[in-house]
GUNUBA-522700 format. One record per residue (C-alpha): x, y, z. Coordinates in steps of 0.1 Angstrom, whole numbers, padded with zeros to 4 digits, always signed. Each point is the difference from the previous one (the first is absolute). Example, Ala and Ser with C-alpha at 12.3 -4.5 7.8 and 13.67 -1.06 7.14 Angstrom:
2
+0123-0045+0078 +0014+0034-0007 
This chain:
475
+0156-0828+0588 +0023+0016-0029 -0016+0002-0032 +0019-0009-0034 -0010+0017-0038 +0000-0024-0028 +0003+0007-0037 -0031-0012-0023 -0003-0034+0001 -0030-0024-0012 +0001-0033+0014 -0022-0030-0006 -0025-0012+0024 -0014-0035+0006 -0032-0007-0008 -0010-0004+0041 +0007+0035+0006 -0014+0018-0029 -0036+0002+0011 +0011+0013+0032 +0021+0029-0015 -0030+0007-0024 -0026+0004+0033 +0031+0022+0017 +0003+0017-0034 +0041-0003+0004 +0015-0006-0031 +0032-0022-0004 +0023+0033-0014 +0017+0015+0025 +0011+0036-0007 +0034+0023+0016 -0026+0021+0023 -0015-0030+0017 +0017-0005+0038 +0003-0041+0002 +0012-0014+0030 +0033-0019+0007 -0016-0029+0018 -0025-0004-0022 +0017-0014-0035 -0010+0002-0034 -0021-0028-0018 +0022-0021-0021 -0007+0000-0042 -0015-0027-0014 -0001-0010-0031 -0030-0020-0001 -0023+0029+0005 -0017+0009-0038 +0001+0036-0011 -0038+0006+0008 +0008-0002+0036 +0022+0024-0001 -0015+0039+0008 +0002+0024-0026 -0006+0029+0027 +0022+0016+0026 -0010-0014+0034 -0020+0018+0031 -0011-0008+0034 -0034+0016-0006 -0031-0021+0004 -0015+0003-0035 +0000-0038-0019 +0003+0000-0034 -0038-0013-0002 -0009+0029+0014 +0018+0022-0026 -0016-0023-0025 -0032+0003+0012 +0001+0040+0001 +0015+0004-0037 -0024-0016-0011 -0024+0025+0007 -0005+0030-0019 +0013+0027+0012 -0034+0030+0001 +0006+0032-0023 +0006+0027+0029 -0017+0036-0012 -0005+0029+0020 -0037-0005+0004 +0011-0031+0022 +0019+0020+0023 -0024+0027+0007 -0032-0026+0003 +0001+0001+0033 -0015+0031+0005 +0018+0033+0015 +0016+0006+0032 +0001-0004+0027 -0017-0033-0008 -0022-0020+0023 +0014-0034+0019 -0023-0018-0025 +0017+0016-0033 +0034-0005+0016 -0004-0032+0001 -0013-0008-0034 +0030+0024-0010 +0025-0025+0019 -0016-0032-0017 +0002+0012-0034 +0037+0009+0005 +0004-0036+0012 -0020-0012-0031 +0024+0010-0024 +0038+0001+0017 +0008-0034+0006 -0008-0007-0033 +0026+0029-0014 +0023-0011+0019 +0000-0033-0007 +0002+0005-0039 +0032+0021+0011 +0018-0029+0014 -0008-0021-0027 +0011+0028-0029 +0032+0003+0022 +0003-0040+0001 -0006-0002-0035 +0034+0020-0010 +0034-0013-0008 +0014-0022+0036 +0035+0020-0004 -0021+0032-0002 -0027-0006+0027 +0031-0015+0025 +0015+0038-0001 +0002+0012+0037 -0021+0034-0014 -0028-0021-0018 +0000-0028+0028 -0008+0027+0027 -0025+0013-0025 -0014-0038+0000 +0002-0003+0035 -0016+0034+0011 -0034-0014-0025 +0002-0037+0018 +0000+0019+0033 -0029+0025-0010 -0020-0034-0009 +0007-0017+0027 -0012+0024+0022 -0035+0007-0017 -0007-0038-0007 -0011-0005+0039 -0028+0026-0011 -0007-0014-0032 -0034-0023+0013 -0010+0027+0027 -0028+0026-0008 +0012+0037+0023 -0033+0006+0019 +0018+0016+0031 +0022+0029+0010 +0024-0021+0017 +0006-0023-0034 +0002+0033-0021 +0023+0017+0025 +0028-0031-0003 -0009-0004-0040 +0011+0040-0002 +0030-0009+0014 +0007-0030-0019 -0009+0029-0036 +0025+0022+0016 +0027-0024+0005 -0007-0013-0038 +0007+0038-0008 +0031+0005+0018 +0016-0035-0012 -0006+0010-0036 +0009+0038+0003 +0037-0007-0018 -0015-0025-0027 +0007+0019-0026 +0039+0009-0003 +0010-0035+0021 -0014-0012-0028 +0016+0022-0029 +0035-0009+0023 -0013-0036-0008 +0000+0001-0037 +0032+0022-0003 +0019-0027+0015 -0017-0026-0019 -0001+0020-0037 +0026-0033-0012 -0027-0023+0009 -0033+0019-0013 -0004+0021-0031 -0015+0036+0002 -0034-0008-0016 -0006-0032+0028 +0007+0029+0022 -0021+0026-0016 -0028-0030-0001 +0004-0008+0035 +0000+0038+0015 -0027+0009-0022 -0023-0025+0023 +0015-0002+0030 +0001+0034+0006 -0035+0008-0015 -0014-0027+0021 +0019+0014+0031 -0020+0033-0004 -0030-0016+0003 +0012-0022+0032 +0014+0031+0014 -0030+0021-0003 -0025-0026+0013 +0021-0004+0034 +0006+0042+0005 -0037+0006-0012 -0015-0021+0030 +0027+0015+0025 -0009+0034-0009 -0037-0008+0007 +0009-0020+0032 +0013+0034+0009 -0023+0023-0010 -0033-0023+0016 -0024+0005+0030 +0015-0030+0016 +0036+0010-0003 +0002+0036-0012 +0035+0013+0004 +0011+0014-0037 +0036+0007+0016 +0005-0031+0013 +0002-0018-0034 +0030-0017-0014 -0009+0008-0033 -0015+0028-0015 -0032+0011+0011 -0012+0030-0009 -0025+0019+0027 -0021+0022-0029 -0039-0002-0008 +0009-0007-0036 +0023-0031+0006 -0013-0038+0006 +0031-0015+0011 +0027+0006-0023 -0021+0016-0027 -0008+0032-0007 -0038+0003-0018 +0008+0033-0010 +0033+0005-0008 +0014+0029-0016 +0027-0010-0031 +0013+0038-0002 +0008-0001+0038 +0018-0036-0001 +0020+0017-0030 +0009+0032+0014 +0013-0017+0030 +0019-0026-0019 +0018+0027-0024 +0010+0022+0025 +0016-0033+0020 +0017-0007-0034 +0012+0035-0008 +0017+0001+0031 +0020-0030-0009 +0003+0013-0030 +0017+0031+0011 +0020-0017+0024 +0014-0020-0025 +0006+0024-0030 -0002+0036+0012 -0033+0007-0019 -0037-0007+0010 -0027-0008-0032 -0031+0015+0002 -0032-0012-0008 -0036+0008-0010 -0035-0019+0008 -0030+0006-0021 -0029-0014-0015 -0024-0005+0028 +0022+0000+0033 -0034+0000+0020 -0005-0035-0008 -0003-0029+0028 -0004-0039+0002 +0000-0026+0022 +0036-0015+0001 +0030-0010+0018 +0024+0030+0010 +0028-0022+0002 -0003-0013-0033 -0001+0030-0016 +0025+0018+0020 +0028-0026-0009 -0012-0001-0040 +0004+0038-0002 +0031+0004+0018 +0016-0030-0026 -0020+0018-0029 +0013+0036+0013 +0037-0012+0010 +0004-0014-0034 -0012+0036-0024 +0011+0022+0025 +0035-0020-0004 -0003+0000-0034 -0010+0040-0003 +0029+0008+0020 +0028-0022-0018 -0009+0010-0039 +0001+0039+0012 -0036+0009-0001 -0003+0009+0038 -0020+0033-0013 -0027-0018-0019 -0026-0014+0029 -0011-0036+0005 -0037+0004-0010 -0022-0025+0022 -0035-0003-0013 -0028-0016+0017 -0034-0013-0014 -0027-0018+0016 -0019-0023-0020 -0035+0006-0006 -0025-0009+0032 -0017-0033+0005 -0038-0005-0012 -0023-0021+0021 +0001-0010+0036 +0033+0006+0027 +0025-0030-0007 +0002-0004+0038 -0026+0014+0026 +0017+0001+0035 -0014-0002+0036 +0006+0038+0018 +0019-0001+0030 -0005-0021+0025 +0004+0032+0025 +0020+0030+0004 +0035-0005+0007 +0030+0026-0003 -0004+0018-0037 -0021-0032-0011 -0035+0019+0003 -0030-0007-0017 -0005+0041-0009 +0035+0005-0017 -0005-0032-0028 -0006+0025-0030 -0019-0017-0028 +0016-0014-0026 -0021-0001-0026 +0024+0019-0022 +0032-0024+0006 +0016-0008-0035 -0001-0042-0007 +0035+0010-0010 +0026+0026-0011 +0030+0000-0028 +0027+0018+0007 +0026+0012-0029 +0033+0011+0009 +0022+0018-0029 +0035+0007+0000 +0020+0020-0021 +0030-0026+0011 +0007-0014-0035 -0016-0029-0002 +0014-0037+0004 +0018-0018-0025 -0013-0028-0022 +0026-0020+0013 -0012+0004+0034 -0037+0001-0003 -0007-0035-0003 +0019-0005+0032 -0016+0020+0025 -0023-0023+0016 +0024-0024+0012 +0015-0007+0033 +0035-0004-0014 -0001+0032-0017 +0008+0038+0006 +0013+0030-0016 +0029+0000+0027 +0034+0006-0017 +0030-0016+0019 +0007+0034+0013 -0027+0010+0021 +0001-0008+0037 -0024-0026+0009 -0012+0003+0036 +0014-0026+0020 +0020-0016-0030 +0033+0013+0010 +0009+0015-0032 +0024+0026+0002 +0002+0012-0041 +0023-0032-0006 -0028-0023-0013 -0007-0037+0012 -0037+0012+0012 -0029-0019-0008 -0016+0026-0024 -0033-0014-0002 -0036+0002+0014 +0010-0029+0021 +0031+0016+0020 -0027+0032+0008 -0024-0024+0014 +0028-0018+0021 +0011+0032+0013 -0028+0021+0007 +0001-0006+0035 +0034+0023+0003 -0017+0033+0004 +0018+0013-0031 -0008+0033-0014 +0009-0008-0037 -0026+0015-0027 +0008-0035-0019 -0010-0021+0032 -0026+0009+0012 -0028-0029-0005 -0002-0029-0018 -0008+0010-0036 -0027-0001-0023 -0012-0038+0002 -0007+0001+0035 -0017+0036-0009 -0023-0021-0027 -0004-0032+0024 -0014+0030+0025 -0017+0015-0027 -0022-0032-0015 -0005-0013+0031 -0036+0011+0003 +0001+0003-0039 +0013+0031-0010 +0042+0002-0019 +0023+0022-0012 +0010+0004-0037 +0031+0017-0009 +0003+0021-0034 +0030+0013-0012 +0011+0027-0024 +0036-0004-0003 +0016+0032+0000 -0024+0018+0019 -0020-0016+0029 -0019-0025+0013 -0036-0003+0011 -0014-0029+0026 -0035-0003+0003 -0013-0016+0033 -0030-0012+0002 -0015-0012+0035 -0032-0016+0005 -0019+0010+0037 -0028-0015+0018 -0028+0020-0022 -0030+0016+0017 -0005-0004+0037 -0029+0001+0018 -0005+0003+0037 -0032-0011+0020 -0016+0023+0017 +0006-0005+0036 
């Protein structure tokens, strides 16, 4: 049977068949990337039809009804913190612990996900009907669709958590690329949407993804590292086989090691780009540790570093060192915030004799990094926390923007989120700038503030909130 593409069209339905499109959640827009078949004509317009039967959101052949949507966003969607991650005691856990891991992951992501598709349904129809954003749309319908099956069902067995791990891991992979499909989205659309909508819509969408993200990879990685099914390797996501990780967070991590690791990545590029590497110094108290996610702070230090060590390098004070200072704020009184089970038994490096105490963990740390790079202009300070800003100039290379030193690049935070998945090397292209570095940042209630002496340098304090004092039961 030969397929045909149409262009956008949005017909008119008759009353008779609008309930049944509504249950089949298939709109009445047909878009260029949806195969229709020859035999099988189009629906003829008619006029009749009122404007509130028309839909106002691209169509899809998932099973998710709009009362269902409905239903979901009006929930509120739970605060995540880090003590709800960790809760569930440290690995490997026991079958019990894994399941009430698995049902408080199925708690909160339908509920995400449907306020998603709603903040995506909620944007212009001219914007929200570009193929970029439309797959974007799609991939959340799809994600929905398949959780909602589980949505009524309490996870009291291995075989039910087994299949929902599966259904988390597939939710992990279809989202991977949300990020620059979506920048790709709004660069196409920028006639249709001004920069602050996008700023406003980012801002949330991506801070909300975080969370989403996180949930889904924190219950994989203790699927993984579990008596029931303990196979660290064997993880599609990252799951860390140490004594000081529960799941994807590390209780004790080390800020000084995250940053010497992350500098010397950056100096390479650095290097590689303009013939000199920076150099940088840690001090304050280096020793420190808290509970936290390495991720999270790996990709905020690598935007933070990228953007003095550039800076350094560019205003020809390559000889003065960035000067990285950490300090932990001051310990918690009273009782552990979150008292865990111990291990539910030895299993690879999760043994009950290598959890060191952590009664000296830091609630948090502030980090200062200060360049001797100049500074940024007043003209340009206001504008560094939005998406549709950057300090590109039209003749640096974009990775993956095809500029060859001629111009006609997209030369904002936008076109390095849309291309970050070219494997460019350019010091300029590296991540996706300093909003995503704050959305990161005050996720768990920490931020980043930016002071600037014109002229001189520029000092960013980052300041990130951990889990507090922990406290292990004695097995």
């Amino acid at each position: 049977m030969r397929s045909i593409f149409r262009p956008l069209r949005c017909f008119y339905t008759p009353k008779a068949s609008i309930a049944t499109r509504r249950r089949n959640v298939l709109g009445s827009c047909f878009y260029s990337s949806h195969a229709t078949s020859t035999s099988s004509p189009s629906p003829s317009p008619s006029p009749s039809t009122s404007n509130d039967e028309k839909w106002s959101h691209p169509p899809s052949t998932a099973t998710v009804t709009d009362d269902e949507i409905a239903d979901l966003t009006n929930k509120r969607q739970h605060p995540l913190s880090l003590a709800d991650l960790v809760k569930h005691g440290r690995p490997p856990l026991s079958a019990e612990a894994l399941f009430s891991s698995a049902n408080f992951t199925l708690s909160l992501l339908p509920i995400r996900l449907a306020h998603r598709i709603q903040a995506l349904r909620n944007l212009p129809f001219i914007v929200v009907s570009n193929p970029n954003i439309s797959k974007i749309y799609h991939n959340y319908l799809h994600s929905l669709s398949t959780l909602l099956p589980w949505r009524h069902r309490t996870i009291n067995n291995l075989d039910a958590e087994i299949l929902f791990t599966s259904v988390l891991a597939e939710l992990v992979h279809t989202h991977q690329d949300t990020i620059p499909i979506l920048a790709k989205g709004f660069l196409e659309c920028r006639r249709y949407i001004s920069p602050q909508e996008v700023t406003r819509f980012l801002d949330t969408h991506l801070r909300t993804r975080i969370g989403t993200r996180l949930i889904a990879e924190q219950h994989i990685a203790l699927h993984y590292s579990s008596l029931p099914h303990f196979d660290p390797s064997a993880s599609p996501t990252p799951c860390p086989e140490h004594p000081s990780y529960i799941g994807v967070i590390d209780t004790a991590l080390s800020p000084s090691a995250v940053i010497d690791s992350c500098a010397g990545f950056v100096a390479d590029i650095c290097e590689l780009k303009y013939g000199v590497r920076p150099h940088w110094v840690i001090d304050g108290e280096p020793e420190t540790t808290f509970a936290f996610v390495p991720m999270h702070l790996e990709y905020i230090v690598t935007e933070l570093l990228k953007n003095a060590f550039r800076a350094t390098v560019e205003s020809g004070h390559n000889r003065e060192p960035v000067v990285i200072t950490i300090a932990p704020e001051p310990p918690d009184a009273g009782p552990p915030r979150v008292t865990l089970e111990p291990p539910a038994g030895d299993k690879g490096a999760f043994k009950s004799d290598a959890i060191k105490p952590l009664d000296d963990n830091a609630p948090g740390v502030t980090i200062r990094i200060r360049d001797r790079g100049g500074g940024i202009a007043p003209d340009v300070l206001p504008n560094i926390w939005s998406y549709s800003f950057t300090t590109f100039m039209e003749e640096d290379d974009i990775p993956g923007s095809g500029n060859n030193g001629n111009g006609g690049a997209g030369n904002d935070a936008l076109s390095v989120i849309s291309a970050s998945g070219s494997g460019g090397s350019s010091i300029a292209g590296l991540g996706y700038g300093l909003p995503l570095s704050r959305a990161y940042a005050e996720y768990f209630g920490g931020g980043i503030a930016v002071q600037s002496l014109y002229g001189w340098g520029t000092d960013v304090y980052l300041r990130l909130k951990g889990v507090g004092k922990i406290d292990t039961i004695s097995p």
